[in-house]
Short mmCIF file of the C-alpha atoms (twelve columns), coordinates in Angstrom:
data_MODEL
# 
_entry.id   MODEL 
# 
loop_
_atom_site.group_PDB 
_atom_site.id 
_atom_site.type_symbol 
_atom_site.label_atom_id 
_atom_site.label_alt_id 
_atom_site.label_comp_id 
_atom_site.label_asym_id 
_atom_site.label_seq_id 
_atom_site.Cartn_x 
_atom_site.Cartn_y 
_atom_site.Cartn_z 
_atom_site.pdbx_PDB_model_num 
ATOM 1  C CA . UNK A 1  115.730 69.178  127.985 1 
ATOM 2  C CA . UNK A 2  113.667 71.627  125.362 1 
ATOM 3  C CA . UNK A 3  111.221 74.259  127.279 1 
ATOM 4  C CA . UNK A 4  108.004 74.684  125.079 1 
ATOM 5  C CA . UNK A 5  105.925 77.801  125.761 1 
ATOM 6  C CA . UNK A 6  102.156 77.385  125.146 1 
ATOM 7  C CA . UNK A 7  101.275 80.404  126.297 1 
ATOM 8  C CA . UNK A 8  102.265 83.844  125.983 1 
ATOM 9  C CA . UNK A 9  100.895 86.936  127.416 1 
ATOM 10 C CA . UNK A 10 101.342 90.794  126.099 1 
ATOM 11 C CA . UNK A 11 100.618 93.324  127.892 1 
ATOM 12 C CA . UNK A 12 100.297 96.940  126.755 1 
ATOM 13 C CA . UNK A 13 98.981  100.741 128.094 1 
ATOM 14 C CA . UNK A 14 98.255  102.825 125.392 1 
ATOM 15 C CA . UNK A 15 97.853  106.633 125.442 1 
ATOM 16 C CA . UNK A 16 95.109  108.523 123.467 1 
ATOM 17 C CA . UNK A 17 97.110  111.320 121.469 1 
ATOM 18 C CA . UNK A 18 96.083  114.594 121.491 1 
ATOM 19 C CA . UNK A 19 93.587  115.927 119.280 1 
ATOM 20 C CA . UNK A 20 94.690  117.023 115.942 1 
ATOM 21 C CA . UNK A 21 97.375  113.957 116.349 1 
ATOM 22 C CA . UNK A 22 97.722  110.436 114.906 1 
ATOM 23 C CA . UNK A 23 97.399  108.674 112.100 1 
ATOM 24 C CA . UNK A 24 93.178  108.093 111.718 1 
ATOM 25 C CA . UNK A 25 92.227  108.932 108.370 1 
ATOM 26 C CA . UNK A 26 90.457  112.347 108.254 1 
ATOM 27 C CA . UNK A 27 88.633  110.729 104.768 1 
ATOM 28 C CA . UNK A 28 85.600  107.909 105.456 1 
ATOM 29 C CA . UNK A 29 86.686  106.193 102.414 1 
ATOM 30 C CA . UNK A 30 90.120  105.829 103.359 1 
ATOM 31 C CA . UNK A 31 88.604  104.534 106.692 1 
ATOM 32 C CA . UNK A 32 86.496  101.900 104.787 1 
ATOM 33 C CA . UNK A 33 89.913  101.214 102.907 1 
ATOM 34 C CA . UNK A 34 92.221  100.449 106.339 1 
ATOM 35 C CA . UNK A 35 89.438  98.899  107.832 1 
ATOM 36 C CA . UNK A 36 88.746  96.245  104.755 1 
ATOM 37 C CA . UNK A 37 93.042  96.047  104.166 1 
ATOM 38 C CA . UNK A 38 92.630  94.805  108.709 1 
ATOM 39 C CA . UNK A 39 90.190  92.528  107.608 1 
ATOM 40 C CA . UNK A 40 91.624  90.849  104.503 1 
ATOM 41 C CA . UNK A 41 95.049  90.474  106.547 1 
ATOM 42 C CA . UNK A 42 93.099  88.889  109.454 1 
ATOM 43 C CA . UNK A 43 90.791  86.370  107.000 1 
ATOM 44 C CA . UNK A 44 94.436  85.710  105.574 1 
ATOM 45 C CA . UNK A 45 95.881  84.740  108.869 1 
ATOM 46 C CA . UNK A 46 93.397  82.793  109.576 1 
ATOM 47 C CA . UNK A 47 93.796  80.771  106.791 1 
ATOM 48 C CA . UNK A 48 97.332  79.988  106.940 1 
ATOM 49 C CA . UNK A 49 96.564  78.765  110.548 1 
ATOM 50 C CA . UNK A 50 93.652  76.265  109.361 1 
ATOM 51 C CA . UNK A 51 96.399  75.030  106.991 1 
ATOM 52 C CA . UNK A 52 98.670  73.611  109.486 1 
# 
């Protein structure tokens, strides 16, 4: 007998790194970049799911 999962939850703590540290963009336009690049990838997502 198949087991189908309908739900599944992910859980996560996440540490601020210490200043000077990471991988934030110190340029605003490369901020407006990643933040349009999360965007497109999200629309994109979304669309593949309305096509199902």
């Amino acid at each position: 007998m198949p087991i189908e999962i309908r739900e599944l939850v992910i859980r996560a703590v996440v540490e601020p790194a210490p200043a000077g540290e990471g991988d934030a963009p110190a340029d605003p336009a490369d901020h407006d970049k990643l933040v349009q690049k999360c965007v497109d990838e999200v629309l994109k997502a979304l669309r593949r799911r309305q096509e199902r």
